[in-house]
N, C-alpha and C positions, 0 to 999 in steps of 0.2 A: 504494500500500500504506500502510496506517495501523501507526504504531506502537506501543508499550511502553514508555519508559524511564523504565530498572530502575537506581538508584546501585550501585556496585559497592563492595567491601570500600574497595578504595585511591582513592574517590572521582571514579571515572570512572563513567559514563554506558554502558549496554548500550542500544540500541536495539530491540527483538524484534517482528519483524513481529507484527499483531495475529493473522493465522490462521497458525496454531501448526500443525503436523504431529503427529498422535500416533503411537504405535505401537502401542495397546493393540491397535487390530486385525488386527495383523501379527502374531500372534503362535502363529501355524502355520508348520509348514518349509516356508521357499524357499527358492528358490536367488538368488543374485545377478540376473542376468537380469530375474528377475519386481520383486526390490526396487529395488532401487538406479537404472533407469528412471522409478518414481516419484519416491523423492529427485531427481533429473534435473529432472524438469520442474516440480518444486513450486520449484524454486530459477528455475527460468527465468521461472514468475510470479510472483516477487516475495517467494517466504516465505525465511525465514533464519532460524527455530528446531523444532529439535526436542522432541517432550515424551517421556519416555519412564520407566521405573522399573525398578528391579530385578525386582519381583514381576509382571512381563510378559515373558512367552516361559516357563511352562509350571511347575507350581507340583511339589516333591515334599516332601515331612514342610513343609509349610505353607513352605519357603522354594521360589527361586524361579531355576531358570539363569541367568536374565540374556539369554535369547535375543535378547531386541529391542536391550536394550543394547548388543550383540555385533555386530549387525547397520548402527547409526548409527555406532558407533568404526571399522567395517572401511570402512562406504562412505563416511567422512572423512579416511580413508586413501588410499585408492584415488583418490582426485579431488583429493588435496593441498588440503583447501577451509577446513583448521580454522580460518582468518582470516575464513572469508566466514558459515561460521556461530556458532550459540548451542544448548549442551544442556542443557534440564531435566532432572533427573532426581529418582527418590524413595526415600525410602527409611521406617523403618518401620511396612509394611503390616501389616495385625492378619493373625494367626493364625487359620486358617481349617479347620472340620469338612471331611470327606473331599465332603460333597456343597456346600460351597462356603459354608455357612450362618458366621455369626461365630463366633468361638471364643474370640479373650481380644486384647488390647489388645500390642503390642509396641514400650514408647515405654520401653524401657528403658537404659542407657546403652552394655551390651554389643550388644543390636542397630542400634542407632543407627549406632553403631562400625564394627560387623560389614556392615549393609549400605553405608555410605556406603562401604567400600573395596573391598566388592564389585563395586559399582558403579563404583567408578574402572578396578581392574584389569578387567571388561571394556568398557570404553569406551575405556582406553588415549589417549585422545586431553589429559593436560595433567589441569591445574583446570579443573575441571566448572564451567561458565557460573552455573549455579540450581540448588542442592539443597532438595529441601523435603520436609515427613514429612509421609507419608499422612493422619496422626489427629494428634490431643492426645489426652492420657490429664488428665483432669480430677482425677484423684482425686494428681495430683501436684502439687508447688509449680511453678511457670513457672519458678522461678530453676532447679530442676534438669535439666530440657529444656535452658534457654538453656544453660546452663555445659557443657552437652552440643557443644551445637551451637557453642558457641566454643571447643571442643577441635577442631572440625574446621577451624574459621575462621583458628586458629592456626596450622596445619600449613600452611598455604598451596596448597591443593590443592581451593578451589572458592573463586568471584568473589563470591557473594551467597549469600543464604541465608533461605527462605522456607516457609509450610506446607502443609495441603490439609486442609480442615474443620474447621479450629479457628474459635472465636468470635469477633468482634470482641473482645469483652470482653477475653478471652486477648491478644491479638494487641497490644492498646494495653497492657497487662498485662507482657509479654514484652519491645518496646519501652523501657518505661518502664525496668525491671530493666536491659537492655542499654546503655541511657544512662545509668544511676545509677554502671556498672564501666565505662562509657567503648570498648563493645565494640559490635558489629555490629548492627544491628536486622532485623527480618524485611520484606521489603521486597515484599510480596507472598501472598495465600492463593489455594489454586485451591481450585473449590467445583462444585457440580451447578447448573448455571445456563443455561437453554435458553430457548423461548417457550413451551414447553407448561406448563401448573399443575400443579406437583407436589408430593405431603407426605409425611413422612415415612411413615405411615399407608401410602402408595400404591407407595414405594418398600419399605416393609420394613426400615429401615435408620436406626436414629438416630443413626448415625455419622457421617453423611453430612450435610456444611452447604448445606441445599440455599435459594436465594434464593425470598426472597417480600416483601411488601409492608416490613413492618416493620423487615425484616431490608438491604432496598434502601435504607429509609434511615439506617440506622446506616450504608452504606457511602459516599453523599450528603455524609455529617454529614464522616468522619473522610478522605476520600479516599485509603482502602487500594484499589490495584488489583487487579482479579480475572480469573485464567486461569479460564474458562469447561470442565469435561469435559462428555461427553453434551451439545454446545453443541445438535447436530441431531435432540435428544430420540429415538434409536438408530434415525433414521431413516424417524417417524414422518411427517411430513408431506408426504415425496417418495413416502414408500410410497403415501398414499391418493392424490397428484394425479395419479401416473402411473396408477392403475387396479391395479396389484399386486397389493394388499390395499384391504378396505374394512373400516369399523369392527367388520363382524361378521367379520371374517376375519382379525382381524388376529395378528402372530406372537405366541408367548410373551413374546422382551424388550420389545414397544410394548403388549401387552395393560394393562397397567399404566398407562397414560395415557389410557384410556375412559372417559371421563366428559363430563356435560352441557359444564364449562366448556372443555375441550378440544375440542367439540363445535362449540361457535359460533368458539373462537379458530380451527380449520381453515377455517372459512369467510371469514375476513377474509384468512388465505392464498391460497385457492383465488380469491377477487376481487380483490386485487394482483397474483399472479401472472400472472391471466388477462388483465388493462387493461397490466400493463407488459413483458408479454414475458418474466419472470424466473424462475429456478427455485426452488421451495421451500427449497432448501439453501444457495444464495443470499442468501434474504431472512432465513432468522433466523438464518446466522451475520450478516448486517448488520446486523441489530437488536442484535444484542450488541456490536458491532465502532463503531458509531456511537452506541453510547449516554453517557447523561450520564455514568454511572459507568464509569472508564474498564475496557476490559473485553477480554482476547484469547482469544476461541474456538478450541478447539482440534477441526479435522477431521481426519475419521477415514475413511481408505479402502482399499480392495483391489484397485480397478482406476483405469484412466487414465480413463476416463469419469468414473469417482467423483469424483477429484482434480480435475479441470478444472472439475466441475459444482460443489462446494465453493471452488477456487477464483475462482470467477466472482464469489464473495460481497466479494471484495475490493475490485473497480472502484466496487460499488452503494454510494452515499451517502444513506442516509437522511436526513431535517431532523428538527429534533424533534414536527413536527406530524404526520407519519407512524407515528415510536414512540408517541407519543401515541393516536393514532388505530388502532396494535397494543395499545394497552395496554388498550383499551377505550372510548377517546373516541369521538365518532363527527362530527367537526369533516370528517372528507379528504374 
């Protein structure tokens, strides 16, 4: 297993397996039985952190139960494991129309507040491993976000403290502020980062920091590490190698990734896969997992097949003349 480390407030070291467990996809009712099995065996190969948020497990007036949250705090309970594992979790996601469309930015001090203790009381498990917030709100100062987040840092009831879509710019921005008052720095962005080509344009979503060329290498330059969401681009390239779907049939959440240059990238899939034995889900969480810029994919599953074939991605070590040769070389 490849890992993560993340410095923590009091200057110790977190370690976090590179493939992360998410919960976003858990986020319909089960029962124990069906979850916590999973948890089970993701720990038996090798993972040791969870990702998960307030605003997962079922949305009402734009906030959010905490389902999934509810779900990681009871089965860390149940298993006495709080030593063996690490919880991400997030806190505020933008307000959302009834049909799921954007609605307004919520990076304000009272929901900040409000979800990051939501989130503690149902997780119940101590300080939270990694808190991070959904968005930046740009049209604010970074000093008042930080001063935010160092009201929670002070309380003593989370180890680190990190975001999700903010910009580099921001990030070294925030940093800098946090080091000028002698207080915590953000140690960490999660972003949309997968193998497939994607733009905002394509996602619908400028909220959303998704990697591309330019943007890969500001991350090169400054070595901020990146939790990868959508690492399996929502399961687009297991869907076309198993025969499932093909490009013309593909579902509504992968529709959005049809195009010429995802077109030929599936092909240099389907030719690795086929020469080395491996599964699609496999190869580009490892493409993430083994890249220059250090980087921990987070999978996403519903069943024990899912999970095993995700984490199969863990063993495969790619070289860099492989990623190279994903990225478009044509050297392998």
């Amino acid at each position: 297993m490849k890992y993560l480390a993340l410095e923590t407030l009091d200057g110790q070291t977190m370690k976090l397996s590179k493939f992360i467990l998410g919960s976003g996809s858990m986020d319909k009712p089960h029962d124990e039985e069906h979850i916590f099995p999973l948890f089970d065996r993701y720990l038996e190969l090798g993972g040791n952190t969870f990702d998960t948020a307030r605003a997962y497990g079922g949305i009402v007036d734009q906030l959010s139960f905490g389902l999934c949250e509810a779900y990681i705090g009871d089965y860390i309970r149940s298993r006495n494991c709080r030593d063996q594992v690490y919880v991400i979790t997030k806190g505020g996601f933008p307000a959302l129309n009834q049909d799921f469309s954007f609605k307004r930015l919520r990076i304000t001090r009272e929901a900040i507040l409000g979800d990051f203790y939501t989130s503690y009381d149902n997780l119940r498990i101590g300080p939270i491993d990694l808190y991070l917030l959904h968005r930046d709100d740009p049209s604010l100062p970074v000093s008042y976000i930080m001063d935010v987040l160092h009201e929670i840092t002070d309380s003593g009831n989370v180890r680190a403290i990190g975001v999700s879509n903010w910009s580099v710019e921001r990030i070294l921005e925030a940093n800098a502020y946090a080091a000028s008052r002698g207080k915590p720095r953000l140690v960490i962005n999660e972003i949309q980062w997968g193998y497939a080509y994607l733009t905002h344009e394509m996602r619908r979503d400028d909220s959303v920091s998704i990697m591309n060329p330019a943007l890969y290498r500001q991350y090169l330059d400054t070595e901020i590490p990146i939790i990868s969401f959508t690492s399996q681009d929502s399961g687009l390239w297991s869907k076309l190698y198993s025969g499932a779907e093909t490009w013309e049939t593909l579902a509504p959440s992968r529709r959005l990734f049809d195009c010429p240059a995802n077109r030929r990238k599936y092909e240099k899939i389907k030719s690795y896969c086929d020469r080395h034995q491996v599964s699609p889900a496999a190869l580009v969480t490892a493409y993430l997992a083994c890249n220059k810029v250090a980087c921990g994919p987070i999978i996403g599953c519903r069943t024990m097949e899912q999970l095993n074939d995700s984490m199969s991605g863990a063993d495969l070590i790619l070289d860099p003349e492989t990623i190279a040769w994903l990225d478009g070389g044509e050297s392998l």
